[in-house]
C-alpha positions as CSV (number, residue, x, y, z in Angstrom):
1,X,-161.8,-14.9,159.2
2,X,-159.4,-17.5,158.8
3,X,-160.8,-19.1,155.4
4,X,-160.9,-15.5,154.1
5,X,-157.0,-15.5,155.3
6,X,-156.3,-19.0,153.5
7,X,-158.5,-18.0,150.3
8,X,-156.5,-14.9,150.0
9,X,-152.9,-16.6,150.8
10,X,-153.4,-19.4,148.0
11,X,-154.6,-16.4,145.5
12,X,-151.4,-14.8,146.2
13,X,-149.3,-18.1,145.7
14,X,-151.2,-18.8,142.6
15,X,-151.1,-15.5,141.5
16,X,-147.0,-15.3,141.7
17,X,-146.5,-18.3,140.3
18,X,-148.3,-17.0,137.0
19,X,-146.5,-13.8,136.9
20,X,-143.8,-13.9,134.3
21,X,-141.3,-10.9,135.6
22,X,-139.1,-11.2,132.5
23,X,-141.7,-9.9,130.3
24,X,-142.7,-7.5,132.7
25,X,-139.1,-6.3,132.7
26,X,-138.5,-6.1,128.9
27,X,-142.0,-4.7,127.7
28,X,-142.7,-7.8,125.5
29,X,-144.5,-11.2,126.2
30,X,-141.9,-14.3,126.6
31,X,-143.0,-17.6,127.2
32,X,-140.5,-18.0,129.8
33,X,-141.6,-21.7,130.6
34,X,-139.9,-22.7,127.4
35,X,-136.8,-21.8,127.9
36,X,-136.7,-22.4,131.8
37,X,-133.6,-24.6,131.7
38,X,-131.3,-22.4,129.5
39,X,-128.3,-21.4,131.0
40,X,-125.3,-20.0,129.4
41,X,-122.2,-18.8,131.7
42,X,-124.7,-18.5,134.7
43,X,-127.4,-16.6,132.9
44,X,-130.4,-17.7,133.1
45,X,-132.5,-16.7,129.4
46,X,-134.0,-13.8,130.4
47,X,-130.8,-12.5,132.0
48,X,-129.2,-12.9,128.0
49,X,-132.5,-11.1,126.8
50,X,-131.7,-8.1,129.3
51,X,-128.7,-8.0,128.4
52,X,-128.5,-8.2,124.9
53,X,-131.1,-5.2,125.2
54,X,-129.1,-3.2,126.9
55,X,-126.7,-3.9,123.9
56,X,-124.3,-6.4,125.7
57,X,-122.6,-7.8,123.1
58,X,-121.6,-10.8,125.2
59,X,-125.2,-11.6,125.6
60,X,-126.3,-10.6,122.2
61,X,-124.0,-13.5,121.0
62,X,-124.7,-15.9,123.7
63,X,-128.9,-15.5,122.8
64,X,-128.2,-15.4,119.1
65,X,-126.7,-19.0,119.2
66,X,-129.3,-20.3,121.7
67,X,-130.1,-23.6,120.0
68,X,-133.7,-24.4,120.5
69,X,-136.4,-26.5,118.4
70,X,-140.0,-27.2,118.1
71,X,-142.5,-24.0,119.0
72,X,-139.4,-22.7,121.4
73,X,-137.7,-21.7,117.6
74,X,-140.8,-19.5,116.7
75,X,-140.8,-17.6,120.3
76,X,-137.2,-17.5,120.4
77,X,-137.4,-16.0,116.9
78,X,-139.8,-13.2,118.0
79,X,-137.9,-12.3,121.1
80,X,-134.5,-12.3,118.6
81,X,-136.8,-9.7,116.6
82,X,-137.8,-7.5,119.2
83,X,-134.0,-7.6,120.4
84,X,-132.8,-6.5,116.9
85,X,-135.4,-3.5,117.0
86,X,-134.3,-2.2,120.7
87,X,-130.7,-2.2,118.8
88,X,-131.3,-1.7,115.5
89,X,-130.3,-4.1,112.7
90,X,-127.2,-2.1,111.8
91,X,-125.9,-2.5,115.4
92,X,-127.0,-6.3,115.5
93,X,-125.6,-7.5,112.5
94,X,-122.3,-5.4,113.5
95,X,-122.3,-8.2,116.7
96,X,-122.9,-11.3,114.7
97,X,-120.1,-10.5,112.2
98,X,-118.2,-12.1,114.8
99,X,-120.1,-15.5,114.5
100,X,-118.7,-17.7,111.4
101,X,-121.5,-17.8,108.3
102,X,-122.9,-21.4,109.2
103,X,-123.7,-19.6,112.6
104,X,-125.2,-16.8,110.9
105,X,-127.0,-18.7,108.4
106,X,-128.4,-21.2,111.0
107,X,-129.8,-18.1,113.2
108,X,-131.4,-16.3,110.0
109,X,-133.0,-19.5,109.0
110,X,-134.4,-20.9,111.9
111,X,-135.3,-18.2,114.6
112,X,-135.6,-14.7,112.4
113,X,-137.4,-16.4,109.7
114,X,-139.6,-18.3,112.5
115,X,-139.6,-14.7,114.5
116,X,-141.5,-12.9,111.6
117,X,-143.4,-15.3,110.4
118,X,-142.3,-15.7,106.8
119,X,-141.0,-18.8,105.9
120,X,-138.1,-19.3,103.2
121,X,-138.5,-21.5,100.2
122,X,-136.1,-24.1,100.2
């Protein structure tokens, strides 16, 4: 009895260690682990992705100009496109206005570029 107690107890830890509740939350895979130290006025990244969702423009801003590099650019790129489809690209584009045009630029070139897969000719 108590190995079958100890064999489902470490299942359980190992099992909640794997589960990645931001995704579960926003109804599309993240890999969370990449972006575990971002923080941005308290939020942790998937407290920006919720919010920008839920079209806060505060943390539509703050995940837009989330500077990341490597693989994290291409992820961060297709959570940046599933964001601008819960808003629509009209709505988006009416929050990053705001941002100056290097800002812009350097978010259309390196994560929505990356998000879709299509890479621009220099």
């Amino acid at each position: 009895m108590r190995i079958i107690f100890v064999i489902s107890a470490l299942a359980l830890f190992l099992y909640s260690c794997n589960t990645d509740n931001c995704s579960d939350k926003l109804g599309f895979k993240i890999d969370y682990h990449l972006f575990d130290d971002i923080k941005i006025d308290g939020k942790s990244y998937c407290d920006l992705v919720n919010g920008a969702i839920k079209a806060d423009k505060g943390c539509v801003l703050a995940l837009s100009k989330v500077n990341v590099g490597d693989f994290a650019s291409y992820q961060h790129g297709a959570v940046l496109i599933e964001v601008i489809d819960k808003l629509t690209e009209p709505e988006y584009l009416k929050i990053i206005s705001k941002l100056d045009d290097k800002e812009r630029k350097a978010i259309y070139y390196s994560y929505v570029w990356a998000g879709l897969g299509i890479y621009p000719k220099s």
